[in-house]
N, C-alpha and C positions, 0 to 999 in steps of 0.2 A: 421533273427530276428533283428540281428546288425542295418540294413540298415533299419528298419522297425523305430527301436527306434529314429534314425539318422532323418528320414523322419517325424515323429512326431514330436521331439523336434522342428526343424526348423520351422514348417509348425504352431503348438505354438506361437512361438515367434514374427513370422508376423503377425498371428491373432490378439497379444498381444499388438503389437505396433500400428497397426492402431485401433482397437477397444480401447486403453487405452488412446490414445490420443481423438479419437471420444467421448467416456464418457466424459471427462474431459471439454471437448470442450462443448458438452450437460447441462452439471450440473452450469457450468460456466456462460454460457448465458442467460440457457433459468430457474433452478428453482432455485429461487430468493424469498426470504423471505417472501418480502412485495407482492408481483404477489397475493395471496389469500388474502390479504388483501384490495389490490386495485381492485379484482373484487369483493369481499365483498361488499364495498362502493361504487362504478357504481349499483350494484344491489339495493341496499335499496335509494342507495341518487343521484343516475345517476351518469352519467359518468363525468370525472372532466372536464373542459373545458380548454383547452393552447392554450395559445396564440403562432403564427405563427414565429419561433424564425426564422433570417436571418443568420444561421449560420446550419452546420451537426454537431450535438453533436455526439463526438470520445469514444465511451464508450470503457475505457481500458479491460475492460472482455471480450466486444468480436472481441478479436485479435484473428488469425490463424495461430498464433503460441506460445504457452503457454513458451516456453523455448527461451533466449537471440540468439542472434548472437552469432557464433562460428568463425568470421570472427578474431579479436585480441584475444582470448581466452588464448592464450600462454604467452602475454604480461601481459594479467589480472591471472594467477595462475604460480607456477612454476609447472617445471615437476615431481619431485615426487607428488606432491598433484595431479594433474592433472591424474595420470597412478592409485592413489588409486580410485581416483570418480570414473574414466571408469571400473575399477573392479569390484566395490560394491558400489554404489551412498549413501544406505541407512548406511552403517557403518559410511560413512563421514558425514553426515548431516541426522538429524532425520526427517527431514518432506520433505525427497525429491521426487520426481516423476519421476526420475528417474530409468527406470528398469536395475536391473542385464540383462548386455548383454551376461556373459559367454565367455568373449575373453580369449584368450593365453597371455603370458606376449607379445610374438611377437608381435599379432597381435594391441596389444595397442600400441607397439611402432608405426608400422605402420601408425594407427591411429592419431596421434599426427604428425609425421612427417608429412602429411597430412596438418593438423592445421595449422602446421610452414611455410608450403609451400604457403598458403593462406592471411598468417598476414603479415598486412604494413613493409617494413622492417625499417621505422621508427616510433621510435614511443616516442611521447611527454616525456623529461623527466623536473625533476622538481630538482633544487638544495637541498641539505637536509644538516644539523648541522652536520658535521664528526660523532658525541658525540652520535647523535641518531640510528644511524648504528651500534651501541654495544650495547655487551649484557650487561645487568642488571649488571652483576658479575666484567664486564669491565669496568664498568661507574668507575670515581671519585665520590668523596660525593657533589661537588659542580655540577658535569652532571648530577647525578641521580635525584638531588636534581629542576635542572631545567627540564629534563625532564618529574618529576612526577608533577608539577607547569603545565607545560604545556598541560598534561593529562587530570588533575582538571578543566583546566578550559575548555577541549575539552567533559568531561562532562556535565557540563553546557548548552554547544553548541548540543549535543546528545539528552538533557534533553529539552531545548525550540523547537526543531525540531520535538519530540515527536517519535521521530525512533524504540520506542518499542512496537509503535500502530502496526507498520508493521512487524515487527521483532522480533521474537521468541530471544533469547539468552539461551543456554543450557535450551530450554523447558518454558521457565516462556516469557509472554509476545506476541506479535505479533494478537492481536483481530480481526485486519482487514482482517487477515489471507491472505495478498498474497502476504510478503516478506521471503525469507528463514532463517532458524536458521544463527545468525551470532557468536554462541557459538566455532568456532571454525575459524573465519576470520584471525587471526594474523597469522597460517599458511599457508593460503592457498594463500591471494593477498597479489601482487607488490604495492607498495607506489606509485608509478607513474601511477599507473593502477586505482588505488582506488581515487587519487586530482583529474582527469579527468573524471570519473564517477562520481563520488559527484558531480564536478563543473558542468557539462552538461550531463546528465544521457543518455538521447537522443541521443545524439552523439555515443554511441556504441550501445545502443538496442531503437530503436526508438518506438517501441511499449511497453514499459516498463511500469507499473505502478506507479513510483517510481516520485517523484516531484522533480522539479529545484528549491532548496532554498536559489538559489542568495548570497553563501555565499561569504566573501571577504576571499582573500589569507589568513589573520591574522586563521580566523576562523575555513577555511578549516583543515589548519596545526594541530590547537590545534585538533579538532574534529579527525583524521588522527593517531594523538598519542596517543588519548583516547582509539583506536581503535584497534593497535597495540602493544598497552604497558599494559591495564589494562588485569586481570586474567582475567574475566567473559569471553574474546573474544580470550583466547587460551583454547587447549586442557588440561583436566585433564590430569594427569600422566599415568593412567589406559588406556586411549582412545589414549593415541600413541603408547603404548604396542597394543591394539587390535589392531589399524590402520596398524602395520606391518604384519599383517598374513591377511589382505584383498587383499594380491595384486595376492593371487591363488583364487580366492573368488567363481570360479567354478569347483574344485579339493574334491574330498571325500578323507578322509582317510578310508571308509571299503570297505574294497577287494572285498565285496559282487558289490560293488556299481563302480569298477575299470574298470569294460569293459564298462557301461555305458558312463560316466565321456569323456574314449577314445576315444567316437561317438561324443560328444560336442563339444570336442577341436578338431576334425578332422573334423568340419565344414569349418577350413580355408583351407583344401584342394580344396572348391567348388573357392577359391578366386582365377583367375588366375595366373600365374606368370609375375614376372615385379619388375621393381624400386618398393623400399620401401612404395615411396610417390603413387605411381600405388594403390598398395595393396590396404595402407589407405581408399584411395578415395574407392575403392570396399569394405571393409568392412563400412563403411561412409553407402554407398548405400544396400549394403544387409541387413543391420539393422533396415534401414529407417531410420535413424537419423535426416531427411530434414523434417517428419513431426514434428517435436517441435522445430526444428530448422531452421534459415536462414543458409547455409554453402556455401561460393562462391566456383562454378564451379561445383556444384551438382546440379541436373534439378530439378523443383520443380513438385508433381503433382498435387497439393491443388492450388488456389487461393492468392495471399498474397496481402494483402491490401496496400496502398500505404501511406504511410504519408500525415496527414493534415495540409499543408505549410499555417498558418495563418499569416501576418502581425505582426509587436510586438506589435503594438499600439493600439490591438482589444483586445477586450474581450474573442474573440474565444482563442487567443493566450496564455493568462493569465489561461482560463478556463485549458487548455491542458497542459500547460507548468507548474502546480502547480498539476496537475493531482486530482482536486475538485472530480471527477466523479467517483475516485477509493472509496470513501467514502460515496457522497453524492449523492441523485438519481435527474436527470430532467425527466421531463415528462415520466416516466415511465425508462428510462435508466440509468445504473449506477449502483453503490452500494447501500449500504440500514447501513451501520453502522454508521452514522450523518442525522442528520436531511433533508429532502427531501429541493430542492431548487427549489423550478418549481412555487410557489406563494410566496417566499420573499421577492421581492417588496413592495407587501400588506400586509406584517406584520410588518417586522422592518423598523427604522427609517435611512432617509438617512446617519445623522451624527454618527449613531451609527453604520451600515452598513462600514465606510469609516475608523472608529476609531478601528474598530473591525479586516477588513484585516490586516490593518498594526501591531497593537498587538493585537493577543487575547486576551481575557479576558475569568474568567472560569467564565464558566456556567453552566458546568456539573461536578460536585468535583469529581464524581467516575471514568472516562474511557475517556469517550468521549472530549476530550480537543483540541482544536482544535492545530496546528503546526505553531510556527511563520515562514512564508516564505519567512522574509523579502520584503516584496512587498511594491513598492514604493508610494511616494503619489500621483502622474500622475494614474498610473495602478491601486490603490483603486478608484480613481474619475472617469476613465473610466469603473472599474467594475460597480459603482452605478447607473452611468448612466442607464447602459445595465437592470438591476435587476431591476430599476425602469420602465423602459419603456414595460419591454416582463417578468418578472415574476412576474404577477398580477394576480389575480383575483376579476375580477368584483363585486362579489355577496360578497366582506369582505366591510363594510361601514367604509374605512380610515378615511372618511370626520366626522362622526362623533365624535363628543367631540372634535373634532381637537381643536378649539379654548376656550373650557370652565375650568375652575378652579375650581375645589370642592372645597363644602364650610368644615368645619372641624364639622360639624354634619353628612353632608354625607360620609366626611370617615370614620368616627365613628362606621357611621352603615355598611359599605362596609366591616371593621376589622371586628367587629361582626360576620358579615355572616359568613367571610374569616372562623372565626376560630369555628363559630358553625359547618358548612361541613365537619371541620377535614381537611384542605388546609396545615396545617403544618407539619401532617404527610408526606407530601412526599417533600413539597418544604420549603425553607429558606430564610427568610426574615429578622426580628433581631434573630430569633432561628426557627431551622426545622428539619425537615428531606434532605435527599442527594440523594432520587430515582428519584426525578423532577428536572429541571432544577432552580436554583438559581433566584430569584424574587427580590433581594436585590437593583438592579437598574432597573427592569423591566420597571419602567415611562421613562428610557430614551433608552430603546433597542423596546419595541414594539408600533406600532400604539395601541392611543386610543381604532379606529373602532375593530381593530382585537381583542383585548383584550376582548371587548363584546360577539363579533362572537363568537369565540377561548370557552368563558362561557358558550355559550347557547348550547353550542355540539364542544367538545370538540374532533369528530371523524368527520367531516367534511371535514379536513384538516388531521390530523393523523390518520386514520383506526384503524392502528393496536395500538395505543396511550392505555397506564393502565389508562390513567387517567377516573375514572366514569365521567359520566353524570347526574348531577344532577337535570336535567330538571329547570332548574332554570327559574322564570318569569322575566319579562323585569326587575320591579324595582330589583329585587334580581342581576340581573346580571349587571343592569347599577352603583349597589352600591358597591358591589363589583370592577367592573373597576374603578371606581372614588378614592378606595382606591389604589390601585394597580398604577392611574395614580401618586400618590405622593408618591414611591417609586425609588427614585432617590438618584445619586451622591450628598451628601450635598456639598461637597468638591466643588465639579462644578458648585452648582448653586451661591456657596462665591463668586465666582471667575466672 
């Protein structure tokens, strides 16, 4: 009966792992929000037409392997944080995907040893203030006093980056949903582990979804102490009391449940005998850990895609190295939580395109905001290019209005409409609503032409868009745009 229970638990657990990664892998890829929406719209209004992009668009979803490199992992955590994850993933962090694998304290040491045996044995360090390497309690008033100055303002740096679009913090935050809770980072990463991730994310998990925001040393630091010093990004008091009774996290205390329990843990019987780092590597592989994982010296049996080496100086580079596509969809690939980019050529305007990478501007007050990425002016001018040349659509008339001036009767009547349809329930002009996007300088972010189009079907372009259709006639929609087109920066047209 032993050997029976013994034989199912295992024979579970492999099911477990490749079926949980396969799901994962499934759900990730292929159902996608917008997918029913966009054959929605092929079906009533035909299929959208794209233009032939001279580039492979790297959609970060679907990578094959949902979990980083375990290649410096030792360097990126220390080792008690690292022996509680491998015990019980979901105690350490709430939204992890990681399964309880049911190791012995042994067999995690094993494990790790492993790890150690694999990581660079150099590995980048970075100088740090004496003053910051103490605790809170150790500071003087004059360290704590510049430390928490320098926290303040790594906030700041948190807050323009927009890090909580991705990032859950003890539960509140992360919408894009595919960064991990960071409610608990101060103890878990190396200072040295975390300037080198920030600054080149790529460089340790190349398939990462996470963006290069070109920050400089000053910035990185401040952000770094924000990180490590504010409460929000350590554990409650409570959560390190529980964190010490995870590291049996496959142990019962009822006797009922005691010869069970025996059969689990005497699964590292099956691991043969050898050096510690032997061990490792075979529980490494009996576990499968290789499918969510890259782990050097362990054989893969999946496929793993290879990195997309683009040039700096392209747009492919810029698109992948700010990772756009974790958010925003092209041609049917990507995210779906920002606006689709596959015909923004043919809506927005080139100067506001160019002014817009380098600082955002809000346009959406509630969520959707976009992250400054610091990107330069060469790399905004080479984005616009690209956007203007391959994300277009023909059937949006840019050309019109392009050169005409409403007279102030026609906007007259254009505000009228605006506000007879009810247009300020959802969007903001000098007063509105917050569920639409902000209209406040709309004459200087969209073409004229689109602005019409965009009126007369409003689902043409967005599918799945709240906004109704008001079937509006030509005059109604060209009066409308005429007002809309003198909705501008006053400030900028002083100037």
């Amino acid at each position: 009966m032993n050997k029976n229970i013994l034989f199912y638990t295992v024979l579970f657990h492999i099911v477990f792992c490749f079926t949980g990664a396969s799901v994962k892998t499934v759900f990730s890829e292929s159902i996608k929000q917008e997918q029913f929406y966009l054959e929605l719209e092929e079906q009533y209004n035909g299929k959208k037409e794209y233009k032939q992009l001279p580039l492979e668009l790297d959609d970060p979803y679907k990578r094959s392997k949902n979990g980083p490199t375990l290649k410096n992992v030792i360097h990126k955590a220390n080792n008690e944080w690292l022996k509680k994850w491998i015990a019980n993933p979901p105690a350490m962090l709430p939204n992890a995907k990681m399964p309880v694998l049911m190791l012995s304290d042994e067999e995690i040491e094993a494990v790790i040893a492993y790890l150690t045996s694999i990581a660079d044995k150099d590995f980048p360090k970075q100088k740090w203030d004496a003053y910051l390497m103490k605790s809170e309690d150790d500071m003087s008033d004059d360290e704590y006093d510049q430390m928490n100055a320098l926290s303040d303002k790594g906030k700041g740096v948190w807050g323009r980056a927009r890090c909580n679009l991705c990032h859950p913090v003890k539960g509140k935050g992360g919408d894009v949903g595919v960064g991990p809770d960071l409610g608990r980072l101060a103890e878990k990463v190396n200072r040295d582990w975390l300037y080198s991730w920030i600054k080149e994310p790529k460089s340790y998990f190349h398939s990462t979804q996470m963006a290069r925001y070109r920050f400089n040393d000053k910035e990185l630091r401040q952000l770094i102490e924000y990180l490590m010093q504010a409460y929000d990004f350590k554990p409650e008091e409570e959560d390190e009391e529980d964190s010490d009774t995870t590291i049996d996290a496959g142990k019962s205390e009822d006797p009922a449940n005691a010869e069970k329990q025996d059969d689990i843990v005497k699964v590292s019987s099956l691991i043969p005998e050898g050096s510690l780092i032997e061990r490792g590597k075979r529980i490494i592989e009996f576990n499968r850990c290789f499918i969510c994982h890259e782990i050097e010296g362990v054989s893969e049996l999946l496929p793993v895609k290879e990195p997309i080496d683009e040039p700096a100086d392209t747009f492919a580079h810029l698109l992948n190295d700010v990772r756009c596509m974790t958010c925003h969809n092209i041609q049917g690939e990507g995210g779906s939580f920002a606006p689709e980019l596959t015909h923004e050529g043919s809506k927005l305007k080139q100067a506001w395109i160019k002014g817009f990478l380098q600082k955002p501007d809000i346009i959406r007050p509630l969520l959707q905001q976009m992250p400054k990425f610091n990107i330069s002016e060469e790399e905004a001018e080479t984005a616009v290019k690209f956007i203007e040349e391959y994300f277009v659509n023909d059937d949006i008339p840019i050309d019109k209005f392009a050169d005409s001036q409403p007279t102030e009767e026609e906007a007259a009547r254009g505000k009228e409409l605006y506000d007879l349809k009810g247009c300020r329930s959802c969007h903001t002009i000098e007063s509105g609503g917050i569920v639409g996007p902000t209209l406040k300088r709309v004459g200087d972010r969209l073409e004229n032409g689109f602005i019409f189009y965009h009126l007369k079907n409003p689902h043409l372009e967005v599918p799945d868009g709240v906004e109704p259709n008001f079937n509006l006639s030509d005059d109604e929609a060209i009066a409308i745009t005429r007002y809309l087109m003198l909705c501008k920066d006053k400030d900028k047209d002083k100037n």
